[in-house]
Backbone as CSV, one residue per row, in Angstrom:
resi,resn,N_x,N_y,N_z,CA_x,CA_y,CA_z,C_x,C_y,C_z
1,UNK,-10.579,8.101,-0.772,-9.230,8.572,-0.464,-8.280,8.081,-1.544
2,UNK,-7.183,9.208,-1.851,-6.566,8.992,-3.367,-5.461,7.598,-2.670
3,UNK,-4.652,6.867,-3.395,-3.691,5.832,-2.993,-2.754,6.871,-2.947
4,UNK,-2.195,7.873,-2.863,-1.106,8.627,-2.108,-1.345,8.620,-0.930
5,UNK,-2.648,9.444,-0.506,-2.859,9.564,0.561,-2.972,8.848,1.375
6,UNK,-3.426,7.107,1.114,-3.458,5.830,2.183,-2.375,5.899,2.030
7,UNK,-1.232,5.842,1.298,-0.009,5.107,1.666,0.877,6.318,2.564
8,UNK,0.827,7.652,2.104,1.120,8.569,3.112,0.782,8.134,5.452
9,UNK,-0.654,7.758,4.508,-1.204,7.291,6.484,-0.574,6.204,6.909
10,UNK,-0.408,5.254,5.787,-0.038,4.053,6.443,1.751,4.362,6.530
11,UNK,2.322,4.584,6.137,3.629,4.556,6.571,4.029,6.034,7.693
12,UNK,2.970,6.525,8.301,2.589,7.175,9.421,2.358,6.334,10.615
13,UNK,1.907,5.790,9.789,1.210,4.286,11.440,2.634,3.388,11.024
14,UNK,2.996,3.059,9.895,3.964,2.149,9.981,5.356,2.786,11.248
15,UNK,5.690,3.747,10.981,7.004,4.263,11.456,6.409,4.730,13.412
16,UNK,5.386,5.111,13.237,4.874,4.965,14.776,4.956,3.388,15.513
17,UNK,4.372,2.390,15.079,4.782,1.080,14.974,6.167,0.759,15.340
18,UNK,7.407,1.587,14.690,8.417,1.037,14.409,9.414,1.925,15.683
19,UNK,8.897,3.190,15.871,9.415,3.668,17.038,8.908,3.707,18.454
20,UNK,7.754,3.523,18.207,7.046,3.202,19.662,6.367,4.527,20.069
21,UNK,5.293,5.065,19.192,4.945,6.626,19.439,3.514,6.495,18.497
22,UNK,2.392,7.802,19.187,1.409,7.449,18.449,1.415,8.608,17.562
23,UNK,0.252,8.199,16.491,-0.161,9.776,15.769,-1.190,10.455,16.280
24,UNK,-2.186,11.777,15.719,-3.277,12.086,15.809,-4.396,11.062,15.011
25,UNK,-5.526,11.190,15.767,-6.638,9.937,15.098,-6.748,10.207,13.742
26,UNK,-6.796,9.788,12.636,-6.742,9.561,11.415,-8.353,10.666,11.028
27,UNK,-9.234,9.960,12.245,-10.522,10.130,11.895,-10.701,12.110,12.110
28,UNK,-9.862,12.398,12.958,-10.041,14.114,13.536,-9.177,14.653,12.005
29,UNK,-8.551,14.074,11.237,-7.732,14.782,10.172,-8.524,14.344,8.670
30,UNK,-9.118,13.149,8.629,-9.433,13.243,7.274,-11.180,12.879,7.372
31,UNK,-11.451,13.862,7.159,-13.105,13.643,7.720,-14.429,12.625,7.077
32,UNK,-13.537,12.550,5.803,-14.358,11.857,4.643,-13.759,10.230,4.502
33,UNK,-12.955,9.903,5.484,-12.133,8.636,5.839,-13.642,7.650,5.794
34,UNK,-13.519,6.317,5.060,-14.250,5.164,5.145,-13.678,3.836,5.993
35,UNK,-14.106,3.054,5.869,-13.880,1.688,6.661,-12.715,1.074,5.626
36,UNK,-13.473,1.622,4.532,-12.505,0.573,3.037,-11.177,1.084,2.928
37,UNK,-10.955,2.443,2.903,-10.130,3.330,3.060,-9.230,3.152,4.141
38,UNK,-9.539,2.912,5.415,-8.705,2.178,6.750,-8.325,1.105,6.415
39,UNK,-9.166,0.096,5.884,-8.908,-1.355,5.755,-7.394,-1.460,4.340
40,UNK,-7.394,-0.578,3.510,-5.845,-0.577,2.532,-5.077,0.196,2.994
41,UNK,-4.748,1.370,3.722,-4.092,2.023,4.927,-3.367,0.753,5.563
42,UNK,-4.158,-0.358,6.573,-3.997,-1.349,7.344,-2.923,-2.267,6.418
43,UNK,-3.376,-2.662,4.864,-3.197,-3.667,4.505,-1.703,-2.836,3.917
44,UNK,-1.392,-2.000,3.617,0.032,-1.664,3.003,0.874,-1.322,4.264
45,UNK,0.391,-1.024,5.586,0.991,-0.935,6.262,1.911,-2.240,6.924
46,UNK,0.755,-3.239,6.830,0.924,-4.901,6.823,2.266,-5.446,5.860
47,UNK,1.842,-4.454,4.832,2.676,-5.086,3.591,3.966,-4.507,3.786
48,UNK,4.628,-3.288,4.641,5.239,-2.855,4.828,5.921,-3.690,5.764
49,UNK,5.134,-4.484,6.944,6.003,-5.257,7.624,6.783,-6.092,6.964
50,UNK,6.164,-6.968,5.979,6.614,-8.005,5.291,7.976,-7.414,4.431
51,UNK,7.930,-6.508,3.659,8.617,-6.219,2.780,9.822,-5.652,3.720
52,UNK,9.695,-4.715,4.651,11.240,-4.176,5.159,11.264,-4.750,6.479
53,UNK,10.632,-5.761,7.099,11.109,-6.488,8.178,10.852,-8.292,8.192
54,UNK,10.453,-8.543,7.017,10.615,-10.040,6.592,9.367,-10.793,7.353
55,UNK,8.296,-9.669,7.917,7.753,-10.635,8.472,6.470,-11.655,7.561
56,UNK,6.160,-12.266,8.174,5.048,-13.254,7.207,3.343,-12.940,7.788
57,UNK,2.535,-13.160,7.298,0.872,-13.224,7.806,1.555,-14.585,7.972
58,UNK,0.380,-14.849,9.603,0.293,-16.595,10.147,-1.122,-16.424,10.686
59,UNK,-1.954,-15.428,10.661,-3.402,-15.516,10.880,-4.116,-13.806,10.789
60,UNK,-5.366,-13.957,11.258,-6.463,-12.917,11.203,-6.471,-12.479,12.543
61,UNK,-7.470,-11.737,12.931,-7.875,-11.271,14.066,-9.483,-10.363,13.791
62,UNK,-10.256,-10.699,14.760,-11.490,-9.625,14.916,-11.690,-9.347,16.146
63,UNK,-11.527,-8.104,16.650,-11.955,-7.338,17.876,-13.001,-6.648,18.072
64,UNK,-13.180,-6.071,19.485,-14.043,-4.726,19.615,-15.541,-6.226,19.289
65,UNK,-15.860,-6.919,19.450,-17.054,-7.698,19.607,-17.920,-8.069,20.646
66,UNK,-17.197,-7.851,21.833,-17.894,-7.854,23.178,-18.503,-6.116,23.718
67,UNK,-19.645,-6.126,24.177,-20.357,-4.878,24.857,-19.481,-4.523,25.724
68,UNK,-18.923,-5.088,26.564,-17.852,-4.420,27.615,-16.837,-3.778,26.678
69,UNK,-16.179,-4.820,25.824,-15.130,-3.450,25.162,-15.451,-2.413,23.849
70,UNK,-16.803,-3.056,23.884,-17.160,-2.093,22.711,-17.216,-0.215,23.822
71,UNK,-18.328,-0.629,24.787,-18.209,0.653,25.833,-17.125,1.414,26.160
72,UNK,-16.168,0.341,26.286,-14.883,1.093,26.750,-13.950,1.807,25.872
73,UNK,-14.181,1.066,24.690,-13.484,2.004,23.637,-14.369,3.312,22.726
74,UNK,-15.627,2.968,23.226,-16.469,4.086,21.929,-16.409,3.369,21.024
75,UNK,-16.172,1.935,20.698,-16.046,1.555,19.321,-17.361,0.642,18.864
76,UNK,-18.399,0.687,18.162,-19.473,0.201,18.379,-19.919,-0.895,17.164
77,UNK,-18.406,-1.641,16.581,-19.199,-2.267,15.676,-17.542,-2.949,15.353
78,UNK,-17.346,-4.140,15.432,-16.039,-5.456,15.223,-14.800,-4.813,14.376
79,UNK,-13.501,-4.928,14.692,-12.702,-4.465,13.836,-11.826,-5.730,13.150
80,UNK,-11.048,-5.640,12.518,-10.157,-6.515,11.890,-9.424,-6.209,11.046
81,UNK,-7.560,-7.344,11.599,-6.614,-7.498,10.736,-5.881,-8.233,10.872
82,UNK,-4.435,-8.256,10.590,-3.667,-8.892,10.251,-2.897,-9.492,11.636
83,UNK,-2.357,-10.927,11.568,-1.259,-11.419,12.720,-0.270,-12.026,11.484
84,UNK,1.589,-11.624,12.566,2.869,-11.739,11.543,2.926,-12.663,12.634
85,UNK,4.201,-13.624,12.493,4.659,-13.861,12.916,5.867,-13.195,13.967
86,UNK,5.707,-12.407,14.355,6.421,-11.558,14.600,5.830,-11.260,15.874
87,UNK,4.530,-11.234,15.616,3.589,-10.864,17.020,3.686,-11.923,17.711
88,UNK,4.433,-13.418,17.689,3.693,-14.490,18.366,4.532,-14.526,19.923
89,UNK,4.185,-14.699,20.962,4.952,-14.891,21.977,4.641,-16.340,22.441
90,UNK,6.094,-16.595,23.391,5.530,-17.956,23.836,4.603,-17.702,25.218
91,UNK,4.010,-18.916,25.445,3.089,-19.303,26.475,3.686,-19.195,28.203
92,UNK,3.569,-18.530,29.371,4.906,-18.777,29.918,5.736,-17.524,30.006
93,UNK,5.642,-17.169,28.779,7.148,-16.144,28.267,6.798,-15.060,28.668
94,UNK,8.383,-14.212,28.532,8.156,-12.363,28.963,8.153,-11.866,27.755
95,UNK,6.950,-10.614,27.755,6.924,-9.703,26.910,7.123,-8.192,26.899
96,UNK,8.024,-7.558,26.572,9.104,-6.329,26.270,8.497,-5.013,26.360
97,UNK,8.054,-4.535,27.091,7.086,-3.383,26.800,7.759,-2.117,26.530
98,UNK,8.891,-2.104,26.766,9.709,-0.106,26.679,10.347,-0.981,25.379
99,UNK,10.127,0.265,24.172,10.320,0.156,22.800,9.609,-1.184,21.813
100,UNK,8.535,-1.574,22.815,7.744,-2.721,21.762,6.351,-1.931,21.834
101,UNK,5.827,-1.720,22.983,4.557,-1.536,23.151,4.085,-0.270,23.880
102,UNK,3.043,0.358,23.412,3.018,2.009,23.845,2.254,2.039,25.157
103,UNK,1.043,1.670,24.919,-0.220,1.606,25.891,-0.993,0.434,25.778
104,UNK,-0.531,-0.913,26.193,-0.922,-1.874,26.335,-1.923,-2.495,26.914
105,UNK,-2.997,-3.196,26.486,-4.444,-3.862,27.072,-4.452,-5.423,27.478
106,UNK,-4.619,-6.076,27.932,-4.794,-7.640,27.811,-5.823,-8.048,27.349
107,UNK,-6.413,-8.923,26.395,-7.415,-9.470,26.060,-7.554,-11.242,26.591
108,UNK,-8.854,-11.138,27.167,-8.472,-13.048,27.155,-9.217,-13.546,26.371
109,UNK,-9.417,-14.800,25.286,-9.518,-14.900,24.003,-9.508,-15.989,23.518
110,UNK,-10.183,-16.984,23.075,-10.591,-18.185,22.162,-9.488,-17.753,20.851
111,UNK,-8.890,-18.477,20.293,-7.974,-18.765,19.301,-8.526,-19.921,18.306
112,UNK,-8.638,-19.895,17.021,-8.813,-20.702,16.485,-7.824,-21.640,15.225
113,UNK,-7.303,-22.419,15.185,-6.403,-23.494,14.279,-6.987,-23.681,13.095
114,UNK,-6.864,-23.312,11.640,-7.518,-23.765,10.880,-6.840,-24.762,9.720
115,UNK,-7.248,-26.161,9.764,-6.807,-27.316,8.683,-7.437,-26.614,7.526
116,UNK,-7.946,-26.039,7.090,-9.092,-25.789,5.565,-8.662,-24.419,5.482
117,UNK,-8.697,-24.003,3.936,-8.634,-22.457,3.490,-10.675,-22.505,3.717
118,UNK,-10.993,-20.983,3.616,-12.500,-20.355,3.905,-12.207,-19.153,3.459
119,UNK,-13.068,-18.589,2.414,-13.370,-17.568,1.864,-14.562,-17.397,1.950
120,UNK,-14.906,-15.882,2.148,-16.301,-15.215,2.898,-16.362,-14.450,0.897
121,UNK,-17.656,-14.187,0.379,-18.728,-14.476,1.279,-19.575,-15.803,1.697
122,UNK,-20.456,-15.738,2.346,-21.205,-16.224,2.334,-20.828,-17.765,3.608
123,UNK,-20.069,-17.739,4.077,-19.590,-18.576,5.095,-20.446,-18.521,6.553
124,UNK,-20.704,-19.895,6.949,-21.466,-19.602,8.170,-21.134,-20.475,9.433
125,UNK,-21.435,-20.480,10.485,-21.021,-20.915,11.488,-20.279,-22.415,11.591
126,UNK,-21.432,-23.295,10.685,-20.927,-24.547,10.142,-19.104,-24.411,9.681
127,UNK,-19.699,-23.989,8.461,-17.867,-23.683,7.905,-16.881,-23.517,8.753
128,UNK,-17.319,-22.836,10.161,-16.002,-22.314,10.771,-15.758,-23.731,11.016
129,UNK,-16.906,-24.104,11.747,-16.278,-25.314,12.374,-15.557,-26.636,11.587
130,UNK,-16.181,-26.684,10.700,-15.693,-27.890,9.479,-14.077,-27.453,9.624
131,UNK,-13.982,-25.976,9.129,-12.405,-25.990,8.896,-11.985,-25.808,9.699
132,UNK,-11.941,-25.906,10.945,-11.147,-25.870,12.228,-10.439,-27.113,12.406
133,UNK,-9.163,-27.022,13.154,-8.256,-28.046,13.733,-8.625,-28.209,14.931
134,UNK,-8.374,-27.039,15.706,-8.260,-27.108,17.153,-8.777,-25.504,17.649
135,UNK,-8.818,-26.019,18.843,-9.166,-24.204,19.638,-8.256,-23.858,20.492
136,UNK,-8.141,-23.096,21.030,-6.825,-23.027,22.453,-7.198,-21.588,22.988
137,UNK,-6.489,-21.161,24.880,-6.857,-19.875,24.958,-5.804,-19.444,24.582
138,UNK,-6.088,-18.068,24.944,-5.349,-17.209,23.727,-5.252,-15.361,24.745
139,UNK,-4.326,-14.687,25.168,-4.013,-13.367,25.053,-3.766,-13.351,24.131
140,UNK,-4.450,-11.693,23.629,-4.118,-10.643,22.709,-3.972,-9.822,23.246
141,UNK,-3.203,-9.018,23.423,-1.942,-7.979,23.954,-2.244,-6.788,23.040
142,UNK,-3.305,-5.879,22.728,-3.562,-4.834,21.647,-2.969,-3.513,22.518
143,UNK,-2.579,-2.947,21.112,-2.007,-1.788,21.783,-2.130,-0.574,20.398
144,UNK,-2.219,0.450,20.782,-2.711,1.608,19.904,-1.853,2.484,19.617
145,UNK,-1.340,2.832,18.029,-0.873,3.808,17.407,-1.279,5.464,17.724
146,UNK,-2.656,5.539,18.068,-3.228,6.578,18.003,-3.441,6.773,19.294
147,UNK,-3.354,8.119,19.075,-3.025,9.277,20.856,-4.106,8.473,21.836
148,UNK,-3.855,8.056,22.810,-4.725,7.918,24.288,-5.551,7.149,23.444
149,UNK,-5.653,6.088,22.757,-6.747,5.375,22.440,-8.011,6.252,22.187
150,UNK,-7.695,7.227,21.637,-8.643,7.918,20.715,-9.056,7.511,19.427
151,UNK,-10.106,6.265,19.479,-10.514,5.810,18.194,-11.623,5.668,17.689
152,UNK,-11.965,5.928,16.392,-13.099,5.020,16.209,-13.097,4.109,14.937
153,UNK,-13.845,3.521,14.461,-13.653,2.683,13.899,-12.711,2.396,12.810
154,UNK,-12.558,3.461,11.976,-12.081,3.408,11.142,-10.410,3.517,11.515
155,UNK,-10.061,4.153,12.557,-8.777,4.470,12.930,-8.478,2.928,13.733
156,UNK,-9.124,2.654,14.204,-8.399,1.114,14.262,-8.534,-0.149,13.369
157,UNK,-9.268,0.218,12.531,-8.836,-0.533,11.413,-7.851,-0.611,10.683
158,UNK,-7.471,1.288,10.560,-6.521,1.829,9.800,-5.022,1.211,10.555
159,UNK,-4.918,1.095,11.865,-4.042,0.647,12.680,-4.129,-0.872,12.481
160,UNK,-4.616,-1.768,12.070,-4.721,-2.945,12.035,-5.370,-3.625,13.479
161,UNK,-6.379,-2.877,13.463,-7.044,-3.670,14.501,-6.296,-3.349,15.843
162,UNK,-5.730,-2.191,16.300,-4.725,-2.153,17.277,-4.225,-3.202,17.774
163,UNK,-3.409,-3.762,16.491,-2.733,-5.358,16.849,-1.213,-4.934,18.003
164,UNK,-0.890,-6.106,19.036,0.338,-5.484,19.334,1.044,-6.841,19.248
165,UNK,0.827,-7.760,19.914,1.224,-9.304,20.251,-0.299,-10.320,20.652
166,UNK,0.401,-11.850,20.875,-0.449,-12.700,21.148,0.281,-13.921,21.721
167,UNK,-0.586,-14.227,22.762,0.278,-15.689,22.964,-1.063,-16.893,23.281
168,UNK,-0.329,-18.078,22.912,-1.205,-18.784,22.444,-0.828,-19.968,23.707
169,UNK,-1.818,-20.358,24.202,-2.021,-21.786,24.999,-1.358,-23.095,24.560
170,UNK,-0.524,-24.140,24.939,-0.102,-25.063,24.399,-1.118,-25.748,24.306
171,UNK,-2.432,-26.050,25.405,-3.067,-27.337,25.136,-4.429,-26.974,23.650
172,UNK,-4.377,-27.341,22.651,-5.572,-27.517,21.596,-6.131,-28.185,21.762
173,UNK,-7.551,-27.976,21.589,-8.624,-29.314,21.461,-9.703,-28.816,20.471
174,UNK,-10.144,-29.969,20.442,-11.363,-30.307,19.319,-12.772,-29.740,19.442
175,UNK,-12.797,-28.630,18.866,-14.089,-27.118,19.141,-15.583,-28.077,19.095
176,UNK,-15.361,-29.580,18.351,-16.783,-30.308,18.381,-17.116,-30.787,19.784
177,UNK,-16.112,-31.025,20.329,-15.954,-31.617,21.829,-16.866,-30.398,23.169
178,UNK,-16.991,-29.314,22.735,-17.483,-28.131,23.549,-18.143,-27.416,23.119
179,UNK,-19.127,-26.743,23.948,-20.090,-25.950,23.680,-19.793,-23.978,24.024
180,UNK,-18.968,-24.088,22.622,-18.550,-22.885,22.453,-19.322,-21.302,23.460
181,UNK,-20.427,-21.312,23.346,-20.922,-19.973,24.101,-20.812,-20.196,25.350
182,UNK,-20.939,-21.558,25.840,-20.921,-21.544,27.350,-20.011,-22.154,28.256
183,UNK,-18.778,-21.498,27.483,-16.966,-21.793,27.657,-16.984,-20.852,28.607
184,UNK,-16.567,-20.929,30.009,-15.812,-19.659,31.149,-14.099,-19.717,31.221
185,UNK,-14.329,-18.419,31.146,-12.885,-17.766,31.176,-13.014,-16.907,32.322
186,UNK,-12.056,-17.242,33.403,-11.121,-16.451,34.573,-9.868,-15.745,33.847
187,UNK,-9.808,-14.895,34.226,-8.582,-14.449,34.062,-8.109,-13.312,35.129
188,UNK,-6.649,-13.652,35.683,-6.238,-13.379,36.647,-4.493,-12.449,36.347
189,UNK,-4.586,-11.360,36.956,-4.054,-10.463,37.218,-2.880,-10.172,38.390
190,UNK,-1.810,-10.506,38.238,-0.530,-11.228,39.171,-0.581,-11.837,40.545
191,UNK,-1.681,-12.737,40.060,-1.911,-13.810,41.174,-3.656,-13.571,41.488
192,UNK,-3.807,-12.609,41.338,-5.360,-12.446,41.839,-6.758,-12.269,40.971
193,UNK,-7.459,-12.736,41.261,-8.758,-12.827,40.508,-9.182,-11.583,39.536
194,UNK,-9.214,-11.145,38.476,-9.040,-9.806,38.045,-10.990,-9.955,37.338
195,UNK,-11.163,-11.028,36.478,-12.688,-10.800,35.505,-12.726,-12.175,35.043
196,UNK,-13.916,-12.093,34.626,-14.260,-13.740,33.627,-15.168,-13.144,32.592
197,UNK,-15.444,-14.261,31.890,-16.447,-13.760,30.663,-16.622,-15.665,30.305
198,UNK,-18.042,-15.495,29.272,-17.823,-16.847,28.865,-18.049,-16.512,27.395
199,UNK,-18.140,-17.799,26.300,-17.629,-17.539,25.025,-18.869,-17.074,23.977
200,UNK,-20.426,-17.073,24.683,-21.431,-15.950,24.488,-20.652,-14.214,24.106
201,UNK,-19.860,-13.791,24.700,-19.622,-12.927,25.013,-18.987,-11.594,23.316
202,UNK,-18.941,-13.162,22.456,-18.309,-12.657,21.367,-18.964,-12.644,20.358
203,UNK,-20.481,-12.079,20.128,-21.635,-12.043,18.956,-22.152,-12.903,19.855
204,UNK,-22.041,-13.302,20.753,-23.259,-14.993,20.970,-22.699,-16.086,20.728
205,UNK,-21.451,-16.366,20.246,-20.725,-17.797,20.135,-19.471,-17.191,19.054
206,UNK,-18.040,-17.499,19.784,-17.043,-17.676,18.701,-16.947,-17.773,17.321
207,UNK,-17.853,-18.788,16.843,-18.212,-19.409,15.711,-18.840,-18.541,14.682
208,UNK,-19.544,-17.186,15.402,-20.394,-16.618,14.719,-19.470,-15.581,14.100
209,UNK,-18.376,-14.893,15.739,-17.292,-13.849,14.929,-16.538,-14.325,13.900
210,UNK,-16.311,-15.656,14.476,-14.961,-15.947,12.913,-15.911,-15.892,11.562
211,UNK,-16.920,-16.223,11.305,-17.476,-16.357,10.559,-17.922,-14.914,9.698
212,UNK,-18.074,-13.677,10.567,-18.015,-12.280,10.435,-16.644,-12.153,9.807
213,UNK,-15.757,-12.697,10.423,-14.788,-11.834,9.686,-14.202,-12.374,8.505
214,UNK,-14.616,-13.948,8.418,-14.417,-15.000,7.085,-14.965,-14.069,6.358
215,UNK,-16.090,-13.641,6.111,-17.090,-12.686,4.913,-16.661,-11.493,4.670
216,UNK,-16.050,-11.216,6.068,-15.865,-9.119,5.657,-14.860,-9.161,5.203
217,UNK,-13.592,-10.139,5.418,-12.676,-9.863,4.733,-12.900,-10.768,3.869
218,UNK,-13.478,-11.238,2.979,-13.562,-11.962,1.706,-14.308,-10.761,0.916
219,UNK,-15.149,-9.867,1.639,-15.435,-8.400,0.906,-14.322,-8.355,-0.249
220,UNK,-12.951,-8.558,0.687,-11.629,-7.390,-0.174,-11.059,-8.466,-0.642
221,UNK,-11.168,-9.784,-0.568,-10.835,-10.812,-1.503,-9.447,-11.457,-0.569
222,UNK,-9.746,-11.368,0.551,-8.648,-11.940,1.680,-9.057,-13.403,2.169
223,UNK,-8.764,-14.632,1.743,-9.191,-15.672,2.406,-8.757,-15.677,3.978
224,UNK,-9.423,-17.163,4.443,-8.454,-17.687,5.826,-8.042,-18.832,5.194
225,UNK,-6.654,-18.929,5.662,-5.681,-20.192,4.924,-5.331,-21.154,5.877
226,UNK,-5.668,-22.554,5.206,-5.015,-23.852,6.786,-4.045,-23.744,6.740
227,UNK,-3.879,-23.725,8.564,-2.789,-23.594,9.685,-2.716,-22.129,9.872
228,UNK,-3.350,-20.981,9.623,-3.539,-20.074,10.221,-4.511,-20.060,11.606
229,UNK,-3.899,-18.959,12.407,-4.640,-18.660,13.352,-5.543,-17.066,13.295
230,UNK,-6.980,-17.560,13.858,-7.443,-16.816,13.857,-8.310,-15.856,15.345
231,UNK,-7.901,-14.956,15.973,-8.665,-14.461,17.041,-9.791,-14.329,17.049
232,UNK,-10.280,-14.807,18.108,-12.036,-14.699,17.918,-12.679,-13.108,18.575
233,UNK,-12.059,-12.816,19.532,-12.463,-11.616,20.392,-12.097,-11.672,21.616
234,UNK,-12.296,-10.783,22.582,-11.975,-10.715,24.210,-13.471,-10.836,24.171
235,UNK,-13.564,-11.765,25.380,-14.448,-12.230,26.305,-15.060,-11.486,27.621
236,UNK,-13.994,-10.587,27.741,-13.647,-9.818,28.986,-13.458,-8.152,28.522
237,UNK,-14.002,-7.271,29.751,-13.051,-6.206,29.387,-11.386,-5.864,29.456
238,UNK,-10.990,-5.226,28.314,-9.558,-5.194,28.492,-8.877,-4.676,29.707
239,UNK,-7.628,-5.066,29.616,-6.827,-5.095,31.262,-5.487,-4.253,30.641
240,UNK,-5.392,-2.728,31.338,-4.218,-2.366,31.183,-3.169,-3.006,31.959
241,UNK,-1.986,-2.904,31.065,-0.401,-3.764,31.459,0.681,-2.838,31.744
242,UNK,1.358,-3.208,32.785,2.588,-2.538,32.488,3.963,-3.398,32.961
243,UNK,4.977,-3.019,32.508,6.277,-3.868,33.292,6.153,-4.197,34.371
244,UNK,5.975,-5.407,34.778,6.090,-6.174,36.167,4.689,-6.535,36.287
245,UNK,3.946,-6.416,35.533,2.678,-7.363,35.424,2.940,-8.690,34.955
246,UNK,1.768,-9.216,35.542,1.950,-10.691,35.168,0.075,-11.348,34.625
247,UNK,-0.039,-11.878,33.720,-1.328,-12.369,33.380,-1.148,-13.738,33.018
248,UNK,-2.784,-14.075,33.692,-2.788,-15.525,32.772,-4.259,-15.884,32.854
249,UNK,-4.601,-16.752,32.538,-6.377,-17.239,32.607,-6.549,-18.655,32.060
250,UNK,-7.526,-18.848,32.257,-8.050,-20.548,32.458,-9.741,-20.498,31.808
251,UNK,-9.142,-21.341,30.633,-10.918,-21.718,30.432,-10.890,-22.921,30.686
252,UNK,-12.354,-23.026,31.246,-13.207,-24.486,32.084,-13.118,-25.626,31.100
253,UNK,-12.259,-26.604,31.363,-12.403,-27.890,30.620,-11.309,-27.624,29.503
254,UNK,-10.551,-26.385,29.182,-9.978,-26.489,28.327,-8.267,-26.110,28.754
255,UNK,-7.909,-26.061,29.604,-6.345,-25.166,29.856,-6.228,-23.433,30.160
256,UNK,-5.514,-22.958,30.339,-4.694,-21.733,30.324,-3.455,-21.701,29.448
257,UNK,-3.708,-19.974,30.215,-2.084,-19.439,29.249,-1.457,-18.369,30.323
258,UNK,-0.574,-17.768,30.004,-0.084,-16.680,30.622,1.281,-16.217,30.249
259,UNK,1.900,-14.990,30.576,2.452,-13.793,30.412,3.213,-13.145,31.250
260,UNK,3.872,-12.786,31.345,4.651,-11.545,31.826,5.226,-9.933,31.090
261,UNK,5.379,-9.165,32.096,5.438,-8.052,31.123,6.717,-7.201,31.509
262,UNK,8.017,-7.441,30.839,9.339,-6.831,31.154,9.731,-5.336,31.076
């Protein structure tokens, strides 16, 4: 795909983004569309935040890694992109849904703290952990540019991973202290028991996705930088939201988080 044409798509997704409206799937209009091709689409669209709304990168994200949401979306193989600061909500806090967010999901979600920069390739489970600070839970709040969550891979890449928001757990702890795959997560749905998952759920251990996406994006020459945060995946299948919802969840031995939705 020529660089007119990504930057044509991406400031398509940018201005959908910016008004709260989706497009047609990228993938039904340009048939010869690649992953690489989504992934600089994503990244100028990114760059677009920064440049006309000041925002900053403060971490990564990789989705679509669990079988439950791989099923549910048709999406059959990890996506990834960018977190601004812009996306961060507090813990606790309300989040804005008429003119922020179109068609909103809940994710519940391992978060990772990183003290050390890591550049892929070749990074492996070890590494994650060496450069880690801390872990914490974590909503991711994804939400989709493109009509009715009509996607496939490449169109949510092209979207940045259907990033929307995130909120992050106050309590961190020390990822050596726990046995990452066999972490349980509840997560509960305005007061009531909604799903669980445990931290298997994301390749087979947390450690393994971050480590996927340390490499794929070191493909395009994107490190992970200390004190960024990085999403590991939903654990769970996603949970549609709407105003006057309320979420939150609890992993075993480690804290909760939670949400509201205005």
């Amino acid at each position: 795909m020529d660089k007119q044409r990504i930057e044509e798509l991406a400031e398509e997704l940018y201005q959908a983004l910016r008004s709260g409206t989706t497009v047609k799937p990228l993938t039904d209009r340009e048939a010869d569309i690649t992953i690489e091709d989504a992934y600089h689409i994503s990244l100028h669209m990114v760059n677009q935040r920064i440049a006309r709304d000041g925002e900053r990168i403060v971490g990564k994200k990789i989705g679509v890694t669990s079988a439950p949401v791989q099923e549910m979306l048709g999406v059959f193989q990890p996506d990834f992109g960018f977190l601004t600061d812009a996306m961060v909500f507090p813990d606790g806090g309300d989040i804005p849904v008429a003119g922020h967010l179109i068609a909103p999901r809940a994710e519940g979600e391992i978060a990772f703290r990183l003290k050390k920069d890591l550049q892929g390739p070749g990074v492996t489970e070890q590494d994650v952990l060496d450069a880690t600070e801390s872990i914490m839970p974590c909503f991711e709040i994804v939400d989709s540019r493109i009509d009715d969550w009509q996607i496939k891979i490449q169109d949510t890449v092209a979207d940045n991973a259907s990033c929307g928001v995130y909120v992050l757990g106050t309590n961190e702890v020390d990822p050596r202290d726990f046995d990452l795959p066999s972490l349980k997560m509840k997560i509960f749905k305005n007061g009531e028991f909604h799903s669980e998952g445990e931290g298997r759920a994301v390749q087979g251990n947390p450690l393994t996705a971050v480590a996927w996406l340390a490499n794929t994006l070191g493909e395009f020459g994107i490190p992970f930088k200390a004190g960024e945060v990085i999403l590991s995946g939903s654990l769970a299948p996603l949970i549609p939201v709407v105003a006057g919802d309320e979420m939150s969840l609890e992993i075993e031995g480690i804290g909760g988080c939670s949400c509201r939705f205005v």
